[in-house]
C-alpha positions in Angstrom: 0.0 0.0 0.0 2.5 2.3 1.0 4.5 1.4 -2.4 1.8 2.0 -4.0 0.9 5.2 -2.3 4.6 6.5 -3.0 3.6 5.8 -6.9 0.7 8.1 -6.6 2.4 10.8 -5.3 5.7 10.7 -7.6 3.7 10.6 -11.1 1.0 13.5 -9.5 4.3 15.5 -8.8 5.4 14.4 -12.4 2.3 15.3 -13.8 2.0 18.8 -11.8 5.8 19.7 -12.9 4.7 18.6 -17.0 1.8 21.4 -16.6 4.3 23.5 -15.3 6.8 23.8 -17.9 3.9 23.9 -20.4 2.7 27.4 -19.2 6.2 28.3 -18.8 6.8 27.6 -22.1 3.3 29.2 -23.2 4.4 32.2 -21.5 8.1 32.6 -22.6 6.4 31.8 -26.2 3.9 34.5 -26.4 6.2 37.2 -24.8 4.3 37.1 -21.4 7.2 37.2 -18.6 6.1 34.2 -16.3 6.3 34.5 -12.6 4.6 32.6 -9.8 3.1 34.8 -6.6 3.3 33.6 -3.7 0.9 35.3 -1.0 2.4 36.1 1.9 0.9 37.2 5.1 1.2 41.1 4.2 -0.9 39.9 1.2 -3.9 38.3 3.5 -3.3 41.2 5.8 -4.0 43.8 3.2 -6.9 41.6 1.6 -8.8 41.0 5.2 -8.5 44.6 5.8 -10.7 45.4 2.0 -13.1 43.0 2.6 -14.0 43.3 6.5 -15.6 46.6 6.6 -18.4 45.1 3.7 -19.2 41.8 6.2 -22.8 42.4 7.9 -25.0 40.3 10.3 -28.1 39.8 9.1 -30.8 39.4 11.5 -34.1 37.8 10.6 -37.5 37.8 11.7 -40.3 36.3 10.1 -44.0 36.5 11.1 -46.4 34.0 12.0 -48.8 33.1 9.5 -51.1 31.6 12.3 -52.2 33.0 15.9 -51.1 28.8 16.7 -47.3 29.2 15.1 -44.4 31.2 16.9 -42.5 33.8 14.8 -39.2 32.5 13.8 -36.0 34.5 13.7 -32.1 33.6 12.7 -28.6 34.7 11.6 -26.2 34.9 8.8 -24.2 37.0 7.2 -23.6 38.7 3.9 -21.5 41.5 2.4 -22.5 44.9 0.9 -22.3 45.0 -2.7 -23.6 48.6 -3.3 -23.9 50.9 -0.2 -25.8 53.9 -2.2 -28.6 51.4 -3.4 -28.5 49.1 0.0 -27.9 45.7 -1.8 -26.4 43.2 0.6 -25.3 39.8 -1.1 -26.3 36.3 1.3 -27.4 32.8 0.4 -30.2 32.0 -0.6 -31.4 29.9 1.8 -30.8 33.2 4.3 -34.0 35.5 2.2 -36.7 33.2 1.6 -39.4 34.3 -0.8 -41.9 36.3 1.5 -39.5 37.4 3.7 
């Protein structure tokens, strides 16, 4: 198992390094300079720090269709897409129709 295992991995790191030096020769082809980015922490940093101020709780209340049924209420969250207009984007599941 383990040989077999060790297989696996080599011709998957075979495979990965063919597709490699395919784009790398696409690139060097076509006149496109070919560098991989690695992200570093900074990079995270910087990209946590856009997108946090657009995260918002959504709190949810629906209303009883029946004097017999409780009200229901829950939680998610979704990001603003358009601040002027108010559009917050959420699943689906979050905004039932009636809602």
């Amino acid at each position: 198992m383990e040989k077999l295992e060790s297989e696996m991995e080599s011709m998957r790191l075979q495979s990965s390094d063919d597709e490699h030096d395919q784009v790398e020769d696409f690139c060097r082809d076509n006149g496109s300079p070919f560098r991989e980015k690695v992200d570093t922490a900074e990079d995270w940093r910087e990209t946590i720090n856009k997108v946090v101020p657009a995260v918002v709780v959504l709190r949810i209340t629906a209303c009883r269709s029946f004097d017999t049924e409780l009200s229901s209420f829950g939680s998610a969250t979704g990001f603003v897409v358009d601040k002027q207009r108010g559009i917050i984007l959420t699943n689906r599941h979050v905004v039932k129709p009636g809602y």
